[in-house]
C-alpha positions as YAML, in Angstrom:
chain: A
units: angstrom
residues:
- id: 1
  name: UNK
  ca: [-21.25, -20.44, 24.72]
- id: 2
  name: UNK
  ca: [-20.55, -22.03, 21.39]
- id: 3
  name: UNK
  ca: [-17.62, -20.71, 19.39]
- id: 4
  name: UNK
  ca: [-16.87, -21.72, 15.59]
- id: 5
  name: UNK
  ca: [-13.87, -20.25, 13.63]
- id: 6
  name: UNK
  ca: [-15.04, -20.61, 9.65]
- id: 7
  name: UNK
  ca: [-11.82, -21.17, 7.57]
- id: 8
  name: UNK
  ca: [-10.11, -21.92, 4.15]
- id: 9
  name: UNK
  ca: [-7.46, -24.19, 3.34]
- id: 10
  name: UNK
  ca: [-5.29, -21.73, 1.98]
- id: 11
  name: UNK
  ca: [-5.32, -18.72, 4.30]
- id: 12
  name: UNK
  ca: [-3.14, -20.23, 7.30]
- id: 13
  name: UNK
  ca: [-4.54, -17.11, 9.52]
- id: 14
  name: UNK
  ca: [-7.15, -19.33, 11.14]
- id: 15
  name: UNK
  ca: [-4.44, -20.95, 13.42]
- id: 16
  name: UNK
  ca: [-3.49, -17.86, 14.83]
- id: 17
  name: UNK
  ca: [-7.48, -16.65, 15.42]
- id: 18
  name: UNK
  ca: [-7.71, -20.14, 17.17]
- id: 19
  name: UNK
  ca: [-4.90, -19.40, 20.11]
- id: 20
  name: UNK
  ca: [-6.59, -15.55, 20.41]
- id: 21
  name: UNK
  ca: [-9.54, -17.29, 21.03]
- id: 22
  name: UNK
  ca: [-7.90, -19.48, 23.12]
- id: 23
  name: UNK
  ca: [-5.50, -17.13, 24.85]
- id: 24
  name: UNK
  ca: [-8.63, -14.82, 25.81]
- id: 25
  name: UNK
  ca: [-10.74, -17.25, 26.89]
- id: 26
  name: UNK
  ca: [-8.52, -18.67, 29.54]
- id: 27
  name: UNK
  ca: [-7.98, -15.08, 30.24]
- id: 28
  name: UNK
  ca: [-11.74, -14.91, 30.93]
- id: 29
  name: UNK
  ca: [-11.98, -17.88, 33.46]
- id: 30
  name: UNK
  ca: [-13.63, -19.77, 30.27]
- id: 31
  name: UNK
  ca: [-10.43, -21.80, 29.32]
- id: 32
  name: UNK
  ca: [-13.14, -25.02, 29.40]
- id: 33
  name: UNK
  ca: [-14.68, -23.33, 26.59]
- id: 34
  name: UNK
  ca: [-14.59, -25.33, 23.48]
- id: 35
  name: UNK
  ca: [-13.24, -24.06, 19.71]
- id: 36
  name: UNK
  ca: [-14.77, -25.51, 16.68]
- id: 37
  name: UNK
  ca: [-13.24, -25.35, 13.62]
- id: 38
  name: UNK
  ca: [-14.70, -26.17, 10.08]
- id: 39
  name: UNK
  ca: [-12.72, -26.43, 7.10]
- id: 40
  name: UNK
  ca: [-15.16, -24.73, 4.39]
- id: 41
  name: UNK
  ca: [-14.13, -26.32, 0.68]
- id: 42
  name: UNK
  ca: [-16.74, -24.98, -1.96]
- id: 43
  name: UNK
  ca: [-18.33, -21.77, -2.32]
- id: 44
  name: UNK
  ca: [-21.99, -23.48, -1.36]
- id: 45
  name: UNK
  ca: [-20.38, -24.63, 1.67]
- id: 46
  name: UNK
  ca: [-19.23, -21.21, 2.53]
- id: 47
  name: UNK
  ca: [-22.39, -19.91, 1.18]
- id: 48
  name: UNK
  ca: [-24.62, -21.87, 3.76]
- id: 49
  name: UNK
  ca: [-22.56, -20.25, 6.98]
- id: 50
  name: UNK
  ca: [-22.01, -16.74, 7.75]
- id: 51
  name: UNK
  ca: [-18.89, -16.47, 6.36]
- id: 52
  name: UNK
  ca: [-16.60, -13.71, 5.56]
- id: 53
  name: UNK
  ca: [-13.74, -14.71, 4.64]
- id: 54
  name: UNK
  ca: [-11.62, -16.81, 6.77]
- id: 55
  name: UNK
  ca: [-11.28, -16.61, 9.56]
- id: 56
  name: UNK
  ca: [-14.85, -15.79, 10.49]
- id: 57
  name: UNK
  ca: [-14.99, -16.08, 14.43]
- id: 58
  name: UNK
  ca: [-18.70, -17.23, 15.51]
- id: 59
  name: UNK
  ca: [-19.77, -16.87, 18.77]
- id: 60
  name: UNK
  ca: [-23.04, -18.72, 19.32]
- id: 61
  name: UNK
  ca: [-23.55, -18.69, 15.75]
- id: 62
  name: UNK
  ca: [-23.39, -15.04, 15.11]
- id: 63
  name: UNK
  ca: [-20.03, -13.11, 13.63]
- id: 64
  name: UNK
  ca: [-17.80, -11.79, 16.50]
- id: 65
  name: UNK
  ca: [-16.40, -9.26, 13.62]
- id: 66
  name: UNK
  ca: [-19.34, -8.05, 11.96]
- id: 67
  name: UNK
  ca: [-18.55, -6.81, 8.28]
- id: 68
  name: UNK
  ca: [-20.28, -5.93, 5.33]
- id: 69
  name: UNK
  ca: [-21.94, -9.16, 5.03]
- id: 70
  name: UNK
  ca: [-21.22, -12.84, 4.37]
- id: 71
  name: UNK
  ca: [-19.78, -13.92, 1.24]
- id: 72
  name: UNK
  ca: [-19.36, -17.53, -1.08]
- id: 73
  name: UNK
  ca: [-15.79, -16.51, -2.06]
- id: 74
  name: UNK
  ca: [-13.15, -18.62, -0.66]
- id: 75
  name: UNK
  ca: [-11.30, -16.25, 0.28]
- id: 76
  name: UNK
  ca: [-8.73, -14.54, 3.22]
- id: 77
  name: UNK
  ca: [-10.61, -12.30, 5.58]
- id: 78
  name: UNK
  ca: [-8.69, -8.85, 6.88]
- id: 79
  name: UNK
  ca: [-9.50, -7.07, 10.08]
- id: 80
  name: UNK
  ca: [-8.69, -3.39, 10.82]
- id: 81
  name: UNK
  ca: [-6.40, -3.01, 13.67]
- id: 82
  name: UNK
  ca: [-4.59, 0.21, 15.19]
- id: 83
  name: UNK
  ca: [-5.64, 1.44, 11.60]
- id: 84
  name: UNK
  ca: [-3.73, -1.29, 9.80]
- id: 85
  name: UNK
  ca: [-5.37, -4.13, 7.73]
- id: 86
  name: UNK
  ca: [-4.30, -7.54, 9.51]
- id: 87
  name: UNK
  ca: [-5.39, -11.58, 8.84]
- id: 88
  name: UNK
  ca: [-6.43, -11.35, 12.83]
- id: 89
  name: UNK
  ca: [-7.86, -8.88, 15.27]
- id: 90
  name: UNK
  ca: [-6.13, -8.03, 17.95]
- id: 91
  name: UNK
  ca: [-6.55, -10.25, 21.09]
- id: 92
  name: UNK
  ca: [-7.97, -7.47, 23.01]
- id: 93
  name: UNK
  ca: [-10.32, -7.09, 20.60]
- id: 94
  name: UNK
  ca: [-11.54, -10.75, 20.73]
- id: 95
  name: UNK
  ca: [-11.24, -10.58, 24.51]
- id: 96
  name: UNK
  ca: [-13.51, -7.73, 24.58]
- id: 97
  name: UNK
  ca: [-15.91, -9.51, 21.90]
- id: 98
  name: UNK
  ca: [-15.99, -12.31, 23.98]
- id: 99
  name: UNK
  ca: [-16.80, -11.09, 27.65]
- id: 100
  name: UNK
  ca: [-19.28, -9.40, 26.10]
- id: 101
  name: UNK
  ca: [-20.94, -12.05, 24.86]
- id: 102
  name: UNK
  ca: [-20.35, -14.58, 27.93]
- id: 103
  name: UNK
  ca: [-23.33, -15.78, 29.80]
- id: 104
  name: UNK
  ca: [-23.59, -13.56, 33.07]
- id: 105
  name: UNK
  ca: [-23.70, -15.82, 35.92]
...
């Protein structure tokens, strides 16, 4: 299991996606998991990922949070959570995302 969190410099939310990740993986019995992070500075670079606006969480390459679609914009990403708009989901939602994605053994 690969897992990338896609981030800007100026939306400081990406910190906090990286302990949920973090948190819920060691929650999972995958603490030796590793989490990438890449700093995306242009629009092209953004462009070339599937980003959506930072932080986008990847899990083997694919969106944990799938939106509308990827985007170029540098920009801060919101996630809907107990019906509020919030820089994070929740970390039972990215627990849930990511035992269902974890290789079954």
């Amino acid at each position: 299991m690969e897992i990338e969190i896609l981030h800007i410099d100026d939306c400081p939310n990406w910190r906090k996606a990286g302990r949920l990740v973090t948190q819920a993986l060691e929650e999972l019995g995958a603490g030796d998991v590793p989490v990438r992070f890449t700093l995306l500075s242009t629009p092209e670079q953004a462009a070339a990922v599937p980003f959506a606006g930072s932080p986008t969480i990847l899990v083997d390459g694919v969106d944990a949070f799938p939106s509308e679609g990827a985007t170029a914009e540098l920009a801060c990403r919101v996630f809907r959570v107990d019906g509020r708009f919030v820089g994070t989901p929740s970390l039972s939602d990215v627990r849930r995302v990511l035992a269902e994605r974890m290789p079954r053994q």
